[in-house]
C-alpha positions in Angstrom: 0.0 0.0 0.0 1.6 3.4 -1.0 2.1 6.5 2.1 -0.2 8.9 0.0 -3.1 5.8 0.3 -2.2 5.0 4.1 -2.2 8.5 5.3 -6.1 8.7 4.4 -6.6 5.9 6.7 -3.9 6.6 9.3 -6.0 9.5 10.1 -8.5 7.2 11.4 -6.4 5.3 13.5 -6.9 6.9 16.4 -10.5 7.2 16.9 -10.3 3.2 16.3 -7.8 2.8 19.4 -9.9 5.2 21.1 -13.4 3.4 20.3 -14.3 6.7 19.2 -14.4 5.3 14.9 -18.3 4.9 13.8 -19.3 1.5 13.0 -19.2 2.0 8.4 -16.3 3.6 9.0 -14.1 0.9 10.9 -15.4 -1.6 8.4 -13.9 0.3 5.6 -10.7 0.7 7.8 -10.8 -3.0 8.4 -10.8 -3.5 5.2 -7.7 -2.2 4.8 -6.6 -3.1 7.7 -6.2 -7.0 6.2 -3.9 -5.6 3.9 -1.8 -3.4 5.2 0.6 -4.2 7.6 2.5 -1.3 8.3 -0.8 0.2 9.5 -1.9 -2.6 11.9 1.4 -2.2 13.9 0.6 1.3 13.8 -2.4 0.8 15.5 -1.2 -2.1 17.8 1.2 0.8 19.3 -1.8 3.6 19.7 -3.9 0.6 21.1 -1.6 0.2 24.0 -1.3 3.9 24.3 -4.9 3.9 24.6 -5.3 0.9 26.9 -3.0 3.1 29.9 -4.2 6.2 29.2 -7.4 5.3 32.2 -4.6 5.0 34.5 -3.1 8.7 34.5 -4.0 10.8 37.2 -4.3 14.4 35.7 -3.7 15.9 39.3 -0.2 14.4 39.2 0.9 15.9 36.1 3.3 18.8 36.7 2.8 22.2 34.9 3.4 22.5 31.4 6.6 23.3 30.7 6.9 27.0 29.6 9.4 27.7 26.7 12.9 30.1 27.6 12.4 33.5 27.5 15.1 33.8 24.8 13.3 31.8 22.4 10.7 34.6 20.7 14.0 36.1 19.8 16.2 33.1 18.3 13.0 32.6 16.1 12.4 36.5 15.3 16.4 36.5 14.5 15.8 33.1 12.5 13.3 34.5 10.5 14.6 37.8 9.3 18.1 36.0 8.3 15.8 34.0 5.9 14.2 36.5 4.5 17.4 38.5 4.0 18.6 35.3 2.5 15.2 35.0 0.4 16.0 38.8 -0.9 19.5 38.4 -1.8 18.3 35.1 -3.8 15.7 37.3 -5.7 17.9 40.2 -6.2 20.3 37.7 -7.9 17.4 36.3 -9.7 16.6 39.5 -11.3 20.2 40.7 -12.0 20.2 37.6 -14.0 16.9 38.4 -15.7 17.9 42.4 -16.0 21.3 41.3 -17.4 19.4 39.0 -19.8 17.3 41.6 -20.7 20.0 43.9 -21.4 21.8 41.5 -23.5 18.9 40.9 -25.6 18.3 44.0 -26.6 21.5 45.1 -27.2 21.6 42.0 -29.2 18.5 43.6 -31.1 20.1 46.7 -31.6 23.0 45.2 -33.9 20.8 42.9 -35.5 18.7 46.3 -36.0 21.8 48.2 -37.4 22.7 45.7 -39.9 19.4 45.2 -40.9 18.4 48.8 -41.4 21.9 50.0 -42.1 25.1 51.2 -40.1 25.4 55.1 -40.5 28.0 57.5 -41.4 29.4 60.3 -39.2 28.0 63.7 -41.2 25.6 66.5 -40.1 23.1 67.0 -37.6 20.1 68.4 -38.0 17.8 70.3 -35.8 13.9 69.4 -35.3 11.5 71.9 -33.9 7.7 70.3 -32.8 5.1 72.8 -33.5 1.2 72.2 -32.5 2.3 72.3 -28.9 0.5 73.6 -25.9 0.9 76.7 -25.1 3.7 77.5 -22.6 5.4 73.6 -23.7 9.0 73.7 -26.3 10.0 70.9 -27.3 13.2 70.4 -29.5 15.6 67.6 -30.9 18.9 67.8 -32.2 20.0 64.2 -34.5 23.5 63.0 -35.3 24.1 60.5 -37.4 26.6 57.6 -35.5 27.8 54.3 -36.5 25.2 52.9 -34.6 22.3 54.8 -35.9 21.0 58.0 -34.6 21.9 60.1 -31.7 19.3 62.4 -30.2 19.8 65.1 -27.7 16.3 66.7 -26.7 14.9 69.8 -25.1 11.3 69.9 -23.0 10.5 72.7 -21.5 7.2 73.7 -19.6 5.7 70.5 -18.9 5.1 68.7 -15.2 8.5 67.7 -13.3 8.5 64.2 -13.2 7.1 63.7 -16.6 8.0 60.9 -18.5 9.0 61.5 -22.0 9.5 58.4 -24.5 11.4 59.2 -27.9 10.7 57.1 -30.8 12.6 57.6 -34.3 10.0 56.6 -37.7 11.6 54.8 -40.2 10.7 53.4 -43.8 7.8 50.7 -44.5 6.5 52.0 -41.1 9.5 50.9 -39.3 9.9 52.5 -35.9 12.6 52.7 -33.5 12.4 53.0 -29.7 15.4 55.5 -28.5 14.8 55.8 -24.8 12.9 57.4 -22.1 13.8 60.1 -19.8 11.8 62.0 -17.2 11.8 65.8 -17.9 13.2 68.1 -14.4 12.2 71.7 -13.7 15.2 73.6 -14.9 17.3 75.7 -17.5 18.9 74.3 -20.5 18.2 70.8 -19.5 18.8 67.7 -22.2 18.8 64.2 -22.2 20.8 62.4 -25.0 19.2 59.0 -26.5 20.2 56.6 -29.1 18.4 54.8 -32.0 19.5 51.5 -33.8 17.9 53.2 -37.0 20.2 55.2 -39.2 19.5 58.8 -39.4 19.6 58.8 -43.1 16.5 56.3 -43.4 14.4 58.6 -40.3 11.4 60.1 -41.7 9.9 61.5 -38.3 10.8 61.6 -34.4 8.0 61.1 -32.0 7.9 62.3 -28.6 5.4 61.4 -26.0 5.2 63.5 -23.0 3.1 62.1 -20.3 -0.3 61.0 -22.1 0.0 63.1 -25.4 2.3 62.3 -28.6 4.2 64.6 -30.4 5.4 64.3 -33.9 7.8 66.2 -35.9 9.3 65.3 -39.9 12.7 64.7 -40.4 14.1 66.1 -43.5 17.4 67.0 -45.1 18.1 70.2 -43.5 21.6 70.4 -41.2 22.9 72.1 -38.4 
């Protein structure tokens, strides 16, 4: 008889020592019972339990034993070093998956230049967005790198804390993540990004600023 099967009926075992087990019940566990060995000496041993347990005199027993006063703190100590340990194990876990992640997209971004085409070192060019709110500048300045497109940009007059994503638009609607950066009350602020896609082949930069979208053309115009 398999452990997982016995436990069912080991549960049982004690009410049948105890004469406690009702009457379709212990013929099931007799049932087993002619079977299963390991179970009959199981209850042989509670039987005899249960045949001196009459005999103890509960105003003889002593006091139960109360536990050291130390030990509420060996178990608080015990349990924050495993959840320290438990961090630790999860920060490595996601270094590993960060690290992977990382990897993977860098992998992307070569596969992206070769795919879209490595750059030249040339010109920059300057991109003004128009149709913003009033009070809001927002500017971008390209340079073309071997590994596709450098972009420095300017936001001004927006929410501190805002969170800006820049996205480059290629050909056959091809469209190139550069980055995020979260803009910061001050003066001649600018956060540089890069792009896998090479300058040359950008049609349009998109900027999103918090829940609105922002799109400006690129043309052939330098700095």
């Amino acid at each position: 008889m398999t452990a997982e099967r016995c436990r069912e009926w080991r549960e049982s075992l004690g009410a049948e020592a105890l004469g406690q087990l009702p009457d379709d019940e212990r013929a099931a566990l007799e049932a087993h019972l002619d079977g299963c060995p390991e179970c009959r000496a199981e209850l042989d041993s509670l039987a005899a339990v249960a045949r001196l347990m009459p005999l103890a005199d509960p105003e003889r027993f002593d006091a139960a034993p109360q536990p050291p006063p130390e030990l509420a703190g060996r178990v608080a100590d015990a349990i924050s070093s495993e959840r320290r340990t438990a961090r630790r194990r999860r920060r490595r876990r996601l270094g590993f998956g960060a690290g992977l992640a990382t990897a993977t997209a860098a992998a992307a971004a070569v596969l992206a230049i070769f795919a879209i085409g490595g750059g030249e070192e040339g010109p920059s060019q300057w991109v003004a967005f128009s149709s913003l709110p009033r009070g809001v500048k927002v500017d971008a300045k390209l340079e073309p790198r071997p590994f596709g497109t450098e972009i420095h940009m300017y936001v001004e007059g927006v929410r501190s804390g805002t969170l800006c994503r820049v996205t480059l638009h290629g050909p056959h609607g091809v469209r190139m993540s550069a980055g995020t950066f979260r803009y910061r009350y001050g003066a001649d602020q600018e956060a540089v990004l890069s792009s896998a896609l090479d300058m040359s082949r950008a049609s349009a930069i998109a900027v999103q600023v918090g829940s609105r979208t922002f799109v400006a053309p690129v043309g052939s115009g330098s700095a």
